[in-house]
N, C-alpha and C positions, 0 to 999 in steps of 0.2 A: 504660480505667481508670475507674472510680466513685468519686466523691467528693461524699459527703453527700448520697447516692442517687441522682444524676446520674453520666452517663456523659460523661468529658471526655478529648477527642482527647490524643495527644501536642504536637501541634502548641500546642492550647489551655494545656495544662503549661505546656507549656515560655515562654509568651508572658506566665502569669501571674506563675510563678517569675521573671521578668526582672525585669518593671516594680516587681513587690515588693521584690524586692533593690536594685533602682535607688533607688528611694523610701529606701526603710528608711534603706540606706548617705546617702545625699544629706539628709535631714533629722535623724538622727541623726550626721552628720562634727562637726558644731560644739560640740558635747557631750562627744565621745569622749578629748579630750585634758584637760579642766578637770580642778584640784582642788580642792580647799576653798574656795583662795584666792581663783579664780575666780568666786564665784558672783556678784558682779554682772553678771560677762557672761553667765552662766545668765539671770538673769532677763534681760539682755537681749535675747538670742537668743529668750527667752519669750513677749516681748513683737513679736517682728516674726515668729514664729511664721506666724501666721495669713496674714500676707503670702507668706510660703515657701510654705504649700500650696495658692497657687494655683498653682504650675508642675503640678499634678496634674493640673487641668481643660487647663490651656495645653497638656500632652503628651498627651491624650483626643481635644481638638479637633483638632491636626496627625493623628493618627496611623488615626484613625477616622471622621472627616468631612471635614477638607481634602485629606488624600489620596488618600482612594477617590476622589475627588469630580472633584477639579483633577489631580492630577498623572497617575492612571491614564485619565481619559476626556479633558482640555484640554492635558495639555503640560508640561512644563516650567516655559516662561516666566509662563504662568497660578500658576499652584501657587507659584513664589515670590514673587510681585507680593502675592498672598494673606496668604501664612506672613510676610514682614516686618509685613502691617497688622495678621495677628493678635499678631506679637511686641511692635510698638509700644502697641498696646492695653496686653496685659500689663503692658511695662515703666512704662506710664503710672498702670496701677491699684495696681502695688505700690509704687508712686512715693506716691498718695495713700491708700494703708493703713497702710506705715510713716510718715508724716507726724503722723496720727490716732494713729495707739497710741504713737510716743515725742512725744509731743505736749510732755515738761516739757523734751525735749534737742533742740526743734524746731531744724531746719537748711533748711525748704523743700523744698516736693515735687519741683523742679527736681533736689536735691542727691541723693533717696532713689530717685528715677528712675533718676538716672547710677549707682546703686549697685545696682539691679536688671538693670541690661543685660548682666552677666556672666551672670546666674545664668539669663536666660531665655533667651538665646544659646545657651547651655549644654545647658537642657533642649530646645529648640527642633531643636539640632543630633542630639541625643540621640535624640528623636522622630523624624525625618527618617530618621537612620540606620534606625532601627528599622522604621520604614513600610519602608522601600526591600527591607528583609532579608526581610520576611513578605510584600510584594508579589511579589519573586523566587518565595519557597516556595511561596505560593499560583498564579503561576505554571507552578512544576515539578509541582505535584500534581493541574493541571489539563490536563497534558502527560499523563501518567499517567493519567489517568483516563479522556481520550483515548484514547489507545492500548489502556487496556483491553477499552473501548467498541469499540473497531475491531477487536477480536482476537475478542469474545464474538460482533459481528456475522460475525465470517466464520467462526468456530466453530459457531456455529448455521446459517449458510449450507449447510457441508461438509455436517453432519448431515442437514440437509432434504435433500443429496441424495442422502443413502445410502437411506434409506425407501423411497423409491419406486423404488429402483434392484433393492433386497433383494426388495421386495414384486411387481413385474416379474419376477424369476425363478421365486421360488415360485411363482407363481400359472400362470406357464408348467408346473411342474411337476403340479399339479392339475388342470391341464388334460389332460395326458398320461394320468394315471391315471383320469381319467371317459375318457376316449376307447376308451383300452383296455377301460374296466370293471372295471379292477384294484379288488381289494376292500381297497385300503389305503387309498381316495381319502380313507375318511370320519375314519381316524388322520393319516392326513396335515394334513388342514385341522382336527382339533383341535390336532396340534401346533403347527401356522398359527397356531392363535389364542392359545396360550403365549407364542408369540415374539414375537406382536403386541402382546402384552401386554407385554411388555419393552420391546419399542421405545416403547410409548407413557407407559409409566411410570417406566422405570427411565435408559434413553438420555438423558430430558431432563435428568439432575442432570449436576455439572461433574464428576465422579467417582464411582466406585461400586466396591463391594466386587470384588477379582477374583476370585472363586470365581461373582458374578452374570455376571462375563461366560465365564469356562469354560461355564459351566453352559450359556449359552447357544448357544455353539460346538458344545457334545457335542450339545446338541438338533438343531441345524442338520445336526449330520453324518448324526445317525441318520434325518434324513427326508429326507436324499439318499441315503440305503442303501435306504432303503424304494421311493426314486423308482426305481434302478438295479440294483437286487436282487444279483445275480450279474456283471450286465456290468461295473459297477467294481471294481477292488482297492481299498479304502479302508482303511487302518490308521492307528489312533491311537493313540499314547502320551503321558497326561499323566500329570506325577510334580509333588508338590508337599506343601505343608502351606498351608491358607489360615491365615495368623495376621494377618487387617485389611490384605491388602495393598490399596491403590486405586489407579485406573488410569481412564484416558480411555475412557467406554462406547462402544460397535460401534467396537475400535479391530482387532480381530484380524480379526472376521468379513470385512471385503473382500480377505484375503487368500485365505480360506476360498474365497470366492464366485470367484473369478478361477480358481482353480484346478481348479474345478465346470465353470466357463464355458468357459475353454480345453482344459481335461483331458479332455475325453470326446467323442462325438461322431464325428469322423474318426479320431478316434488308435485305432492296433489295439492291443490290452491295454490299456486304460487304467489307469493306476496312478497315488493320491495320496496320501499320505503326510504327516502329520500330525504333529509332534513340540513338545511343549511343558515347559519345565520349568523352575520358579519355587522361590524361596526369601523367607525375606524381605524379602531388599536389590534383588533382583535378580531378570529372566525372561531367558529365550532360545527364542522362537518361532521352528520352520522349518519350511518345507511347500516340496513341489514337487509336481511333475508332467509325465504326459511332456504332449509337444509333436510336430507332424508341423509339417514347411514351409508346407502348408494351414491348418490351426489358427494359425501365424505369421502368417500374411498376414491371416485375419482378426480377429485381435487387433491390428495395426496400424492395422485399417482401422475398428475400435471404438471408440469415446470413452475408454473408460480411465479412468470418472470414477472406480470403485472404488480402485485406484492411487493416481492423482494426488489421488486423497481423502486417503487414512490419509499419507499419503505429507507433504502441507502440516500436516494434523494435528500429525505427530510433530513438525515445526520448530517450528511454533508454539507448543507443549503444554511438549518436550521438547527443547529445541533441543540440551543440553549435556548429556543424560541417556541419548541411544539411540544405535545402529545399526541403520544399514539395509541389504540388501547384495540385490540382485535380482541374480539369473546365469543367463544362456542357453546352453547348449549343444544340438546337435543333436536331443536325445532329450529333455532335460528342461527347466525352467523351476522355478529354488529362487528360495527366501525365506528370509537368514536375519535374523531382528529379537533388538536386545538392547536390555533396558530397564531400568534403573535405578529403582526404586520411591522415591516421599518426595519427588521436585523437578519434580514437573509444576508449569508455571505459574497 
């Protein structure tokens, strides 16, 4: 929120809106009931005025230096040992303020002292309260901020190790086609440099357009169709409208890449299978592929970081927003994912 070109927390609202209304109500009570009749007690409330607005500075000094000070870094027992000698103070000075200003109805500082100990009891208590409630909050929101902190560190963790996981295969794949001499080496490593380009500019944001990361996936497939020409069955179906949906970057591709990795190779026919379809509210990604008992075994025997990647992702991101459903059968190895767009964290 901006107010009078400054930018001011909720938190700050709400702490001013208090104290203001506390004040207002508390030196405006004595007033609110007088009529005509009254105005000699007008003026006299007029006159000890001044003694009244010192419980302003007395709720300043608890709320803003003795208790950051004393009660959150010494104790308890500190912080009130304090809070009584600042309340004594108090009740002593407006003891000798109203003294001085009803100086012609004098009654001794003694008598205007005992008549000050409600009212700075009062605000002293009030103060107290009040520290202890924004101490809590400032507490919970440093709980919070915590845990944010620990969720961005391990969401940037995951990420870093998808990079060099992604970039390990392709580069395996480029390597394949210079050996051979295939003439797609030199489309292949411009595609390379597309998708490098994504991953270096587009992955580090907290979200991003889903149509950036389709776009991504379609690239990715088609320079595995170029690595595999004929040897894989590769089909894909994406149905969609992009209208601004956003989504956790390289969140799809390691399911992509799994499927690359275990799907080919030993398995006779290899077939993968690609299926995606988004709306606004809503996706439902599945991909399989076959599998041999070979391919099984050493997929076991694999790290599995691409999985166990997207897989912490989605808890973290989406806890209460997706499915995940991995299933094995003899022949194949599905995925199906559904995702809820608008409640990433």
């Amino acid at each position: 929120m901006t107010l009078f070109g400054k930018n001011i927390s909720s938190d700050q609202l709400t702490r001013w809106l208090f104290i203001l209304t506390f004040f207002g109500i508390w030196l405006a009570s004595p007033f609110i009931s007088f009529d005509d009749e009254d105005a000699w007690r007008q003026q006299f409330f007029l006159k000890i005025l001044p003694a009244s607005l010192t419980n302003i500075p007395l709720f300043f000094l608890n709320t803003e230096w003795l208790a950051p000070r004393l009660l959150h870094k010494k104790g308890l027992t500190s912080y009130l040992f304090s809070l009584l000698g600042l309340a004594i103070f108090f009740i002593v000075l407006q003891g000798v303020m109203k003294n001085w200003l009803l100086m012609p109805q004098h009654k001794g500082i003694g008598f205007h002292a005992y008549k000050a100990i409600f009212s700075v009891f009062f605000v002293t208590a009030v103060g107290t309260g009040y520290a202890l409630v924004m101490y809590m909050r400032q507490g919970e929101k440093t709980v919070r901020e915590e845990r944010q902190e620990r969720l961005q560190s391990e969401l940037s963790f995951l990420r870093s190790q998808i990079s060099p996981h992604f970039i390990f295969n392709i580069l395996n794949s480029i390597v394949y086609l210079i050996r051979s001499k295939s003439p797609q080496a030199e489309p292949v490593t411009i595609k390379l440099s597309e998708l490098m380009r994504y991953m270096l500019y587009e992955s580090g944001d907290a979200q991003i357009p889903l149509e950036k990361e389709v776009s991504y996936l379609e690239n990715y497939v088609e320079l595995q169709k170029i690595r595999f020409e004929e040897d894989v069955e590769i089909r894909v179906d994406i149905e969609g409208e992009n209208s601004g949906q956003l989504i956790e970057p390289m969140l799809l591709i390691p399911f992509v890449e799994n499927a690359f990795k275990h799907g080919v190779g030993l398995v006779a026919d290899p077939e993968i299978d690609i299926d995606l379809k988004f709306n606004e509210k809503e996706m439902t990604f599945k991909i399989r592929n076959k599998i041999t008992p070979e391919t099984q075994a050493d997929k076991d025997n694999s790290s599995g970081i691409g999985l166990q990647n997207v897989r912490r992702r989605l808890e973290l991101l989406y806890p209460d927003s997706h499915r995940l459903e991995l299933k094995q059968t003899d022949q194949w190895f599905e995925v199906d994912l559904w995702l809820a767009f608008g409640h990433a964290k």
